[in-house]
C-alpha positions, 0 to 999 in steps of 0.5 A: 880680599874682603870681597872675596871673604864675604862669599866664602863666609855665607858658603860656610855659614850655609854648609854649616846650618843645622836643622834644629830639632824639631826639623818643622812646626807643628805636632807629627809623629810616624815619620818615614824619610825617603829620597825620591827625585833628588830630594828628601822627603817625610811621610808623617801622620798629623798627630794633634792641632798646633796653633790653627786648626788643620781638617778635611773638608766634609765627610761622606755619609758612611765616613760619618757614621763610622766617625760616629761610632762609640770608642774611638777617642776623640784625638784620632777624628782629627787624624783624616789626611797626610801632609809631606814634608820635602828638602834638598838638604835636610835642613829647609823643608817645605810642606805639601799639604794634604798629600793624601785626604780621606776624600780620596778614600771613602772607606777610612773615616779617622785614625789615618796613620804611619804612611809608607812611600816607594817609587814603582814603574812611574809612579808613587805609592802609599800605604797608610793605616785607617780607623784603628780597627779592633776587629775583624767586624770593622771596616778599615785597616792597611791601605794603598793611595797611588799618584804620579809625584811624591808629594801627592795628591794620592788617591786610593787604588783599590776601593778597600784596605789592601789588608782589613783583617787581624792575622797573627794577633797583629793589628793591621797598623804601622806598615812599612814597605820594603824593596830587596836587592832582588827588586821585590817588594815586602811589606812590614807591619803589625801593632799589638806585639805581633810583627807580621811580613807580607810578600807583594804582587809586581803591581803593589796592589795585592798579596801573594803566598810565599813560597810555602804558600803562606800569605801572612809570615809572622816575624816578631822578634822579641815579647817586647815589640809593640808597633812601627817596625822598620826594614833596611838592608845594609851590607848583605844583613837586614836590620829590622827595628821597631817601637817599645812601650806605651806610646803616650809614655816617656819610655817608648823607644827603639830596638833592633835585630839583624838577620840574613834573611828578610824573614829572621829569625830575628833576636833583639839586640839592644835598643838604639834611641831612648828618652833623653831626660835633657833633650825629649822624652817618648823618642820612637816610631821612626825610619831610616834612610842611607845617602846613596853611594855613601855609607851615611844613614840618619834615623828620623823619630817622633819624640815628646818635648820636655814638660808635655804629657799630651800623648799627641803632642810629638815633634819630628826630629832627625839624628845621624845613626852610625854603625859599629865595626861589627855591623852593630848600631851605635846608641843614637844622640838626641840633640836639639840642633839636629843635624848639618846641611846634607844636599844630595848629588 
């Protein structure tokens, strides 16, 4: 009988493994959680060193003399290249480093951010924001890498920013890209208080008008919206969410809105996550993802731990998100032992 026990008992301990809170080492932020391939896998931005150093290898002249431009705050130099994360169960994660480098694109030279990945047609693409741009004047802006598996290498498809200008007052940051039951593609995106919506060709590679012969649709749904919106669609009802406050401070946070249609009109309806003065503070920039065939959603956040005030000291962590009977979503609950083993079928 015993025998039998022994087995049974490390079956439950496995099932029972939380991931902890943070879910890896190392300061990340932005994070977007997917499921690709059977797996779980999250696109962060490398937000500040940990320990050891990680870099690119070199930089082209012109990546240079961008790098070498006055006002660019030094943190952001550090932020050439995308690691990946990847699990089977939401727990044990492995990393994937340099996904995306800015060797493989030649126009970003710093501030390479929020990266946003979907599968098409045999293949994965990337978008991410680079070189933090202020004005219409400078290089750089919203791109897309593609390649043949999530976990990279990306390479940059087009040569330039798939969008390098600022429309609406939003800076060209914190993209996300979003599939419709209808098998088209939107991309979300937008920082300094404006939210914009852009409509994208079969291939992902360019922009198209909408029917109204729009290109660059703006949605920002309350004068509180900074930067990170998020789309999902649940139940026939789209959820927009996005990033409050100052980033660096310990109030930024989330809020969301609901519409029928992927454009709004969208109206805030409360916030979702929050600092939690026991667990972290500055929670925000995050994402969501449902198991599939399930109604079974977790948000995955950066946040900044208790006792540090370095605005690029943010770990990844990942929480349930539960809805209310009326379609609204419940607070989430920061913890530190994050959540369960959840292997997908």
């Amino acid at each position: 009988m015993r025998r039998l026990l022994i087995p049974l008992m490390l079956a439950l301990s496995a099932t029972a493994a939380h991931a902890g809170n943070p879910i890896v080492p190392g300061w990340y932020a932005d994070p977007e959680i997917r499921i690709f391939e059977g797996r779980y896998w999250i696109y962060p931005t490398y937000s500040n060193h940990f320990g050891a150093s990680d870099v690119s290898n070199g930089f082209t002249a012109g990546q240079a003399w961008q790098r070498n431009q006055p006002g660019i705050w030094s943190p952001f130099l550090a932020q050439t290249f995308l690691n990946v994360f990847s699990s089977d169960d939401l727990v044990h994660w492995n990393k994937h480093s340099h996904a995306l480098d800015i060797k493989d694109v030649a126009w970003a030279a710093y501030a390479v951010w929020a990266p946003s990945a979907i599968a098409h047609n045999g293949k994965y693409y990337l978008f991410f924001g680079a070189n933090d741009i202020k004005t219409n004047n400078q290089l750089g802006g919203i791109g897309v890498a593609v390649s043949d598996r999530p976990e990279g290498p990306f390479r940059d498809a087009l040569g330039r920013p798939l969008i390098g200008q600022i429309h609406n007052g939003a800076q060209p940051i914190d993209q996300m890209v979003f599939r419709d039951d209808d098998g088209q593609f939107y991309l979300y995106y937008g920082g300094w208080k404006h939210c914009n919506v852009v409509k994208l060709a079969d291939d992902l590679l360019s922009v198209v008008p909408f029917p109204d012969g729009e290109l660059y649709k703006e949605i920002t749904p309350d004068p509180a919206y900074v930067e990170g919106s998020f789309m999902v669609k649940r139940k026939g009802v789209y959820y927009l969410t996005w990033s409050e406050g100052d980033w660096t401070g310990p109030d930024y946070r989330v809020a969301y809105a609901m519409s029928a249609s992927p454009f709004g009109p969208f109206k805030r309806v409360g916030t979702i996550l929050e600092q939690d003065t026991h667990i972290a503070k500055g929670a925000g920039h995050h994402s969501v993802v449902n198991i599939p065939g399930t109604d079974d959603w977790y948000i995955a956040c950066h946040r900044r731990p208790l006792g540090k005030d370095d605005g690029n000291d943010r770990e990844l962590a990942i929480e349930h998100l539960y809805f209310n009977d009326d379609g609204t979503i419940k607070p989430v609950v920061m913890t530190n032992e994050g959540v369960a083993a959840r292997p997908l079928k």
